[in-house]
C-alpha positions as CSV (number, residue, x, y, z in Angstrom):
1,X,-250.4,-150.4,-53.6
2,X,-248.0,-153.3,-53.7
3,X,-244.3,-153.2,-52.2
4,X,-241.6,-151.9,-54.2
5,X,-238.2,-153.8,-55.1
6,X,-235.1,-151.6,-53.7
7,X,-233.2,-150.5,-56.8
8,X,-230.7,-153.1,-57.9
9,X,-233.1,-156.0,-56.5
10,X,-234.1,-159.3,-58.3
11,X,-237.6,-160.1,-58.2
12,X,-236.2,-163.9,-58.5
13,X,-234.0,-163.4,-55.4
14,X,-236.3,-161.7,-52.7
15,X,-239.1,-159.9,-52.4
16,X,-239.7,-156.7,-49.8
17,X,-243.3,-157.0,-47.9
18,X,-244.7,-156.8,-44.4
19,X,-243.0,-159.0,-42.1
20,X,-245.4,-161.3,-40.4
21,X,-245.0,-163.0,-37.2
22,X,-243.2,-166.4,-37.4
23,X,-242.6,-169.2,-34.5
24,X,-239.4,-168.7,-32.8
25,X,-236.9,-170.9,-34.4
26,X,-233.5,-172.1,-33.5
27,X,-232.0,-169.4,-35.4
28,X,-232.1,-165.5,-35.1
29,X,-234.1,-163.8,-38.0
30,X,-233.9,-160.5,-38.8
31,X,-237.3,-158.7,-37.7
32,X,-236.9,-156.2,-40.8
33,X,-239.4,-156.2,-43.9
34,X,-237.6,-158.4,-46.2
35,X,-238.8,-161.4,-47.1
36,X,-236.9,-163.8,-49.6
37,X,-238.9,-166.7,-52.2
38,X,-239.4,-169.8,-49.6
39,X,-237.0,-172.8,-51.0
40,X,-237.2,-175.5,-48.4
41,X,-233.4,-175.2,-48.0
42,X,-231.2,-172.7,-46.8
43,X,-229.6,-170.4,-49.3
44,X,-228.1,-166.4,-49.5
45,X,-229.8,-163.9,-51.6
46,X,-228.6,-160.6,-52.1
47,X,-230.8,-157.4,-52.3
48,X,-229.7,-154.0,-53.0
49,X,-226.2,-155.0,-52.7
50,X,-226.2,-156.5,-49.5
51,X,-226.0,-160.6,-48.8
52,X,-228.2,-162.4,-46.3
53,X,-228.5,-165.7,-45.2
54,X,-232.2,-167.2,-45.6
55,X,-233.7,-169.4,-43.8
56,X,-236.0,-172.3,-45.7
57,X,-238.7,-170.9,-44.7
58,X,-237.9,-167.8,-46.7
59,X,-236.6,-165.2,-43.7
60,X,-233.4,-163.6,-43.3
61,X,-231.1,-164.6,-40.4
62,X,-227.5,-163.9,-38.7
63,X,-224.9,-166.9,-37.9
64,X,-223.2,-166.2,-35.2
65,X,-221.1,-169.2,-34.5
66,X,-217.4,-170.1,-33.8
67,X,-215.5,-171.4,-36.5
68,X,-212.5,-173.2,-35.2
69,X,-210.9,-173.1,-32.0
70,X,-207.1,-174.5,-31.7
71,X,-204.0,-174.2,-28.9
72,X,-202.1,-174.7,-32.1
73,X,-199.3,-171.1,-32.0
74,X,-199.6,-168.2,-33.9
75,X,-197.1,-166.1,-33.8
76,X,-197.3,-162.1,-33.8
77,X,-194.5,-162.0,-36.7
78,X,-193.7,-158.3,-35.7
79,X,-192.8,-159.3,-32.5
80,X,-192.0,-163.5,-32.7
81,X,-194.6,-163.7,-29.3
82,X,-197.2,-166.3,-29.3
83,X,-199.5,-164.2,-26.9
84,X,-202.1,-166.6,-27.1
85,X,-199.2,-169.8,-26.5
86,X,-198.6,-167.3,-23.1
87,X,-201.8,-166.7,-22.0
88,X,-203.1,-171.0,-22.3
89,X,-199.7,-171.2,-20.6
90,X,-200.3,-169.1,-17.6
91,X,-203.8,-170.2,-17.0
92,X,-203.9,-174.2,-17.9
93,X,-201.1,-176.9,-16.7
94,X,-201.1,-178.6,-20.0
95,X,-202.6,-178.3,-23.5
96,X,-204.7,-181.4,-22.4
97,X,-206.6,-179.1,-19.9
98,X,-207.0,-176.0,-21.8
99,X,-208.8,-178.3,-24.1
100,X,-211.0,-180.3,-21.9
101,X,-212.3,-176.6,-20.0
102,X,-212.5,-174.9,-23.7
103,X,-215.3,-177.5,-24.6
104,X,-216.9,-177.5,-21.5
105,X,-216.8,-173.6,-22.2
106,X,-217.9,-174.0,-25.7
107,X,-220.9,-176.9,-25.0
């Protein structure tokens, strides 16, 4: 008996089987039974109703990853604070230092 399609699913867009083991990669996959059409590049694909992110190789995987990272001020406009502004302030002489120990932090 072949594997079934959750309702709402494309046949195009994934397809639901037995996971099989794969080499570890640089990314994390997810070790469910969903398996999408392999494409040589990476791509999202949705299956009944919820997005992934697929790997070339055809697997589903999470991005964890930072997406910007600034000492620029943002101020709480409830309270006009910058509580971020305070906290680099307390902790790093300059702006010039909190920058040079948040990419050693973030390397």
């Amino acid at each position: 008996m072949g594997a079934q399609l959750p309702a709402g699913a494309s046949p195009v867009a994934g397809r639901v089987g037995a996971a099989s083991p794969q080499p570890q990669t640089a990314y994390q996959t997810h070790s469910g039974h969903i398996h999408f059409h392999a494409t040589g590049y990476f791509q999202t694909a949705q299956v009944g109703g919820r997005w992934w992110l697929v790997t070339p190789s055809g697997r589903p995987f999470y991005a964890s990853a930072v997406d910007h990272v600034s000492a620029s001020p943002d101020f709480d406009q409830g309270t006009g604070k910058c509580p971020y502004c305070e906290t680099i302030a307390s902790q790093y002489p300059s702006t010039a230092s909190w920058a040079t120990a948040t990419v050693a932090r973030l390397r």
